[in-house]
Each structure stands twice: as structure tokens, then as C-alpha cells.
PATITOR-841746 format. One line per field, with one value per residue (C-alpha): residue number from 1; residue in one letter; x, y, z. Coordinates in Angstrom, 1 decimal. Example, Ala and Ser with C-alpha at 12.3 -4.5 7.8 and 13.67 -1.06 7.14 Angstrom:
2
num	[1,2]
residu	[A,S]
X	[12.3,13.7]
Y	[-4.5,-1.1]
Z	[7.8,7.1]
END
This chain:
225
num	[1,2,3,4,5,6,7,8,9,10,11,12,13,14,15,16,17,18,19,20,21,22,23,24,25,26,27,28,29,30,31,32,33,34,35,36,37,38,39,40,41,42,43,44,45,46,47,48,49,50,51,52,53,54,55,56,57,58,59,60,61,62,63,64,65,66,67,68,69,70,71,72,73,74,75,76,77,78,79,80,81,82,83,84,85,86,87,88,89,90,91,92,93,94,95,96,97,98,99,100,101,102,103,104,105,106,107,108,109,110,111,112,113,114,115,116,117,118,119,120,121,122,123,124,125,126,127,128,129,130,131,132,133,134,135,136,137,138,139,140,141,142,143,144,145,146,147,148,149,150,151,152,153,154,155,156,157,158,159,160,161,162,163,164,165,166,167,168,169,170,171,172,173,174,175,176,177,178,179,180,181,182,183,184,185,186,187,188,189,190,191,192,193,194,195,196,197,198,199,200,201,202,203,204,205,206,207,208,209,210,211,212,213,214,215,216,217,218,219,220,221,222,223,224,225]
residu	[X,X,X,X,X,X,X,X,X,X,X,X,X,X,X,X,X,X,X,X,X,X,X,X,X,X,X,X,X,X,X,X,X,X,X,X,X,X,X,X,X,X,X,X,X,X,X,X,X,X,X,X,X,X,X,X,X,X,X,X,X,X,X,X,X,X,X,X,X,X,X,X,X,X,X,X,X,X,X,X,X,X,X,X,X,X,X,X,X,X,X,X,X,X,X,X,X,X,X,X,X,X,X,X,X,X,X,X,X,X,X,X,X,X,X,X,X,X,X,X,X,X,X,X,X,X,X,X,X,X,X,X,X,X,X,X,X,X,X,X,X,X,X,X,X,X,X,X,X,X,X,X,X,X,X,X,X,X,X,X,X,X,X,X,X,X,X,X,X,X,X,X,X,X,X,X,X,X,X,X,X,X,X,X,X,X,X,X,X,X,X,X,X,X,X,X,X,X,X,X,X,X,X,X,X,X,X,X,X,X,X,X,X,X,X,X,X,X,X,X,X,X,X,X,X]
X	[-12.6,-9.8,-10.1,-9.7,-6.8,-5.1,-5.8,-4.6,-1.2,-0.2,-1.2,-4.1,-1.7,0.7,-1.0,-2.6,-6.0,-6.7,-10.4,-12.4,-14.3,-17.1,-15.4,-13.2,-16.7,-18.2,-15.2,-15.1,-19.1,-17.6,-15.2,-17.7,-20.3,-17.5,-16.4,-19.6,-20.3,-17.1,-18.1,-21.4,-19.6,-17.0,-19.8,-21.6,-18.6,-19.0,-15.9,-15.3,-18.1,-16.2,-14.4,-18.1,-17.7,-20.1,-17.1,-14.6,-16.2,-16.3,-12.7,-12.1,-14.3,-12.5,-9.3,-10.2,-12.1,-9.0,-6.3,-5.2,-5.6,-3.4,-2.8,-4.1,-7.0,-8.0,-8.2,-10.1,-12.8,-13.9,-13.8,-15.6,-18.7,-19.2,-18.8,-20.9,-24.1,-23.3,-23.8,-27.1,-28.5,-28.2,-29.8,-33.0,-33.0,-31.7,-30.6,-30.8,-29.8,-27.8,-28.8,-30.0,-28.4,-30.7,-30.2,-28.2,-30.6,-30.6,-26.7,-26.9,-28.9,-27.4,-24.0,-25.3,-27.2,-23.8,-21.6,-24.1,-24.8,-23.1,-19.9,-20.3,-22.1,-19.1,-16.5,-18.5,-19.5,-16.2,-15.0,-11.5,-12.1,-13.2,-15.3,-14.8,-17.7,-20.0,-19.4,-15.8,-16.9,-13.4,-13.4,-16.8,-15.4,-12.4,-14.3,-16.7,-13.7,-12.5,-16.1,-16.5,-12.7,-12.7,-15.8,-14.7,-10.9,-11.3,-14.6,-15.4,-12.1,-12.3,-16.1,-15.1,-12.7,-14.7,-18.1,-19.1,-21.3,-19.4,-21.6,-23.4,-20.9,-22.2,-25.8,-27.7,-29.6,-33.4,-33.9,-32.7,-35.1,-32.8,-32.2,-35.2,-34.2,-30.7,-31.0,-27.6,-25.7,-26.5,-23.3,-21.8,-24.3,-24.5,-20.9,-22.9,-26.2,-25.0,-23.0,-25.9,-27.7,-24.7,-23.8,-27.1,-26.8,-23.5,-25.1,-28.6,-26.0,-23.7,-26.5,-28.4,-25.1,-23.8,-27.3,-27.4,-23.9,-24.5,-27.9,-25.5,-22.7,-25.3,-26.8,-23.9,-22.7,-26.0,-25.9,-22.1,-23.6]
Y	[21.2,23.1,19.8,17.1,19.2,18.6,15.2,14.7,16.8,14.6,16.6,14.2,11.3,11.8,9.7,7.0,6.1,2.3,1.0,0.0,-3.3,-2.3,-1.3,-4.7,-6.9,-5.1,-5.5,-9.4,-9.5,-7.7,-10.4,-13.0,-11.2,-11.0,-14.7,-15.8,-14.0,-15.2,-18.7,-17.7,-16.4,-19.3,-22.2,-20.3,-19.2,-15.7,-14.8,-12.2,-9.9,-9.9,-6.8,-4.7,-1.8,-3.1,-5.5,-3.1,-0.4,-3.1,-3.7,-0.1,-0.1,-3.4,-1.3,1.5,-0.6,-2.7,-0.3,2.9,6.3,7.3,10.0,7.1,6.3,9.8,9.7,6.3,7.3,10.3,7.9,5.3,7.5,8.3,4.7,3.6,5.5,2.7,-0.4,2.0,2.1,-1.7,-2.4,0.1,-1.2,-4.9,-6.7,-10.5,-11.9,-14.7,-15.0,-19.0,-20.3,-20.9,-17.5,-15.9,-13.1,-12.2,-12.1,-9.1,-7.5,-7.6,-6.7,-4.0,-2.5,-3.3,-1.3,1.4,2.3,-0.1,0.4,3.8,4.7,2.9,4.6,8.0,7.1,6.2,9.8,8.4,10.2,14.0,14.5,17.9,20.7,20.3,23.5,22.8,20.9,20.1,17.2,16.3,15.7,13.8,11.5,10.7,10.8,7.5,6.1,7.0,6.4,3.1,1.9,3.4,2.5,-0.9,-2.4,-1.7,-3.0,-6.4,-6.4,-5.7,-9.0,-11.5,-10.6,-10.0,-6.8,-5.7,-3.3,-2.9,-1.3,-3.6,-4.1,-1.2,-1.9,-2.6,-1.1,2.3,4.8,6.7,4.2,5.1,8.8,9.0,5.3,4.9,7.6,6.2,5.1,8.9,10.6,7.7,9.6,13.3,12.4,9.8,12.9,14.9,11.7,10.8,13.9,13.9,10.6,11.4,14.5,12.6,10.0,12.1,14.9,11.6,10.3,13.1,14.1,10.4,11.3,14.8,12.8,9.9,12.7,15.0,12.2,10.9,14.5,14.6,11.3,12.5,15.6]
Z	[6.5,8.7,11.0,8.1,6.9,9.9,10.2,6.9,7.3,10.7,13.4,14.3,14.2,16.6,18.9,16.3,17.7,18.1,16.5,19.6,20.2,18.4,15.5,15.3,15.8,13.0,10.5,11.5,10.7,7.5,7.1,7.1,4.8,2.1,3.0,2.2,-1.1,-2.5,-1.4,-3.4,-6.4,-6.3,-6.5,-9.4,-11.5,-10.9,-9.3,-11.3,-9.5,-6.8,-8.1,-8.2,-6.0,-3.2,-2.1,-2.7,-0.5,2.6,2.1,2.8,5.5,6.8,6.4,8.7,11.5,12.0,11.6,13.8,11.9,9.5,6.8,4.3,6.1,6.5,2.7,2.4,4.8,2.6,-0.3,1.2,2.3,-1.4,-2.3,0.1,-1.7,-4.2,-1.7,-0.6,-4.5,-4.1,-1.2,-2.7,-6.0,-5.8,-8.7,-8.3,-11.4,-11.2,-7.2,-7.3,-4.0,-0.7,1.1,-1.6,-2.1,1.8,1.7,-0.8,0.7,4.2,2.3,0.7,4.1,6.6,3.0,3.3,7.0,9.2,8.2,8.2,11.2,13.1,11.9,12.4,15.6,17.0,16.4,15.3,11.3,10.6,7.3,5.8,5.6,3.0,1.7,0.1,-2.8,-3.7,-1.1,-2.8,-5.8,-4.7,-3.1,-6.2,-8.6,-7.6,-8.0,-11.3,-12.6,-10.9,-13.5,-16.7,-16.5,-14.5,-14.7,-18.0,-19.2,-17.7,-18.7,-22.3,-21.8,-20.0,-20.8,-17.5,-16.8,-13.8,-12.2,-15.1,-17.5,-20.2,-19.6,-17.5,-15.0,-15.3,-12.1,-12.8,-13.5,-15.9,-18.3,-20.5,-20.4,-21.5,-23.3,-25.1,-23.5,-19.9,-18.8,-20.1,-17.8,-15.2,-13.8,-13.4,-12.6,-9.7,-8.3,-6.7,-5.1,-3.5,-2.0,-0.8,0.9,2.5,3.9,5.3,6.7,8.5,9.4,11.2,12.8,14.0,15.5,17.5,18.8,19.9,22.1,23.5,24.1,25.6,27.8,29.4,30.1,32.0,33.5,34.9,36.7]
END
């Protein structure tokens, strides 16, 4: 926490860090996943799902792999992690309405699984962004807030226009297995009972990442001696 408030206040950006190869080869791959769905989305007149959060959390992700750190970014990659549980409830419990083109289906899935751990796991890996302790739920809930706010005053909105159940703020999904619990109240309790799971993911993510950097840090040390 201590560390991310630095970064944050400037004193990690005196020296702006540049993304490294990796990072740029992943955010092109990024590029052309997003590319591609909006070529989808274009030749089946669904445009409009192009503003689901899935995209949206790869364009932050596309952000920070291509840009140096910054105060901004510091922000986005603590928002993005909680976004990205999101593209991982996608990729576990796929939705393919709608998905009628030759390899369609495949593309949404490898969106949803490059949103939810590749993207991540580079910008982790690269060391270039701190993620504050668990423990200080405050940045928990900053992260989520966006999440949630970005549905109910966005989504639902243009949903409530065009008739277009933009991550499924109109119609909920068949695949969730709290629909039949909370029924016509979903969507209220959709923004609490979303919360824990995705704290839960962020820590299993980071816990897991951090572990396979400690090993290649570790080994190289060794390898140096």
C-alpha cells in the first residue's frame, strides 16, 4: 500500500519506465483481438457491444502496455485487475448468443482469456506497476466502483435506448447461477455479490504471479553466482 502510494504521488515517476518488448507484442496481439471482434460486430450489426466491459478492460490494458508509467496509469492498473475478473466470468461461463460467424466463438473466448490473464500477467510481470496490500480495502473498493458505476450509469442507459442488453443489464444471463436466487432483484445485488469473487480472483492472480516471479527472480540470482 505504502509503495502504490508513492507511485501514485510521483515519486515512482521521476524516471518514467518504458513497456518492454514483451509488453508491446502482447498489446499488438491485443490490438488485433479487438480488430477482429469489431470486424465481427460490424458484419452482424452489433456494434453496439463493443462498449461491454470485456473490450473496454483490454483498452486499458492496451493503454498501460504501450505507454511509460504514469500517475494515471498507476490508477488504471488497479482498475483494470478488478475489471479483468469480468473478461475471466466470460471465459468460464461463455455466452454465445448472437456468435454465428466461422471462428466467432473461438475469438471470444481468446479475448476473454488474453482480458483476463494475459494482459495481466504482463503488466505484473514486468514490475513497472505496484498493486496495493490486500488488507486496505479502500483500494478494493475503488477499483470495483468503476465496474459497477460504469453498468448502471452507462450500459444500462444506452441498453434502455437501443434495446441492446449490454452486458446483460436488460436480459440476465442464463449462465449465472444467481439468477434463480435473487430473480428480479439480480441486477441490485449483481453489484455486491460480484464484489467478493472478484477480490478473490485478483488475489489468486497476483498470489500466482508474484509466486512465478519470485522463481524466475530467484533462479537467475542463482544462475549469476
Amino acid at each position: 500500500g505504502d509503495v502504490y502510494k508513492r507511485q501514485v504521488h510521483g515519486d515512482r515517476f521521476k524516471s518514467k519506465i518504458k513497456p518492454s518488448t514483451i509488453e508491446v507484442l502482447i498489446a499488438l496481439s491485443q490490438i488485433l483481438v479487438l480488430i477482429v471482434q469489431f470486424s465481427y460486430k460490424t458484419y452482424t450489426g452489433r456494434v453496439m457491444y463493443m462498449f461491454n466491459p470485456c473490450h473496454i478492460t483490454i483498452f486499458m490494458q492496451i493503454y498501460l502496455l504501450l505507454t511509460k508509467t504514469s500517475r494515471l496509469g498507476a490508477h488504471i492498473f488497479v482498475i483494470q485487475l478488478a475489471w479483468a475478473f469480468g473478461d475471466f466470468t466470460g471465459f468460464l461461463f461463455p455466452d454465445y448468443t448472437g456468435l454465428v460467424l466461422p471462428f466467432e466463438k473461438q475469438f471470444f473466448l481468446i479475448e476473454h482469456f488474453v482480458g483476463a490473464f494475459i494482459g495481466p500477467a504482463a503488466l505484473i510481470l514486468s514490475g513497472r506497476y505496484y498493486y496495493p496490500s490486500f488488507s486496505q480495502w479502500k483500494y478494493r473498493t475503488y477499483a470495483y466502483a468503476p465496474f459497477s458505476l460504469y453498468n448502471r450509469l452507462i450500459l444500462m442507459p444506452l441498453g434502455i435506448l437501443t434495446w441492446v442488453s449490454l452486458n446483460f443489464n436488460l436480459c440476465p444471463c442464463t449462465m449465472d447461477p444467481f439468477v434463480p436466487i435473487f430473480r428480479k432483484y439480480y441486477l441490485v445485488m449483481a453489484d455486491f455479490y460480484l464484489f467478493v469473487p472478484s477480490i478473490i480472483f485478483q488475489w489468486l492472480l497476483l498470489s500466482g504471479l508474484l509466486a512465478v516471479a519470485k522463481r524466475i527472480h530467484s533462479n537467475k540470482k542463482a544462475k549469476s553466482q
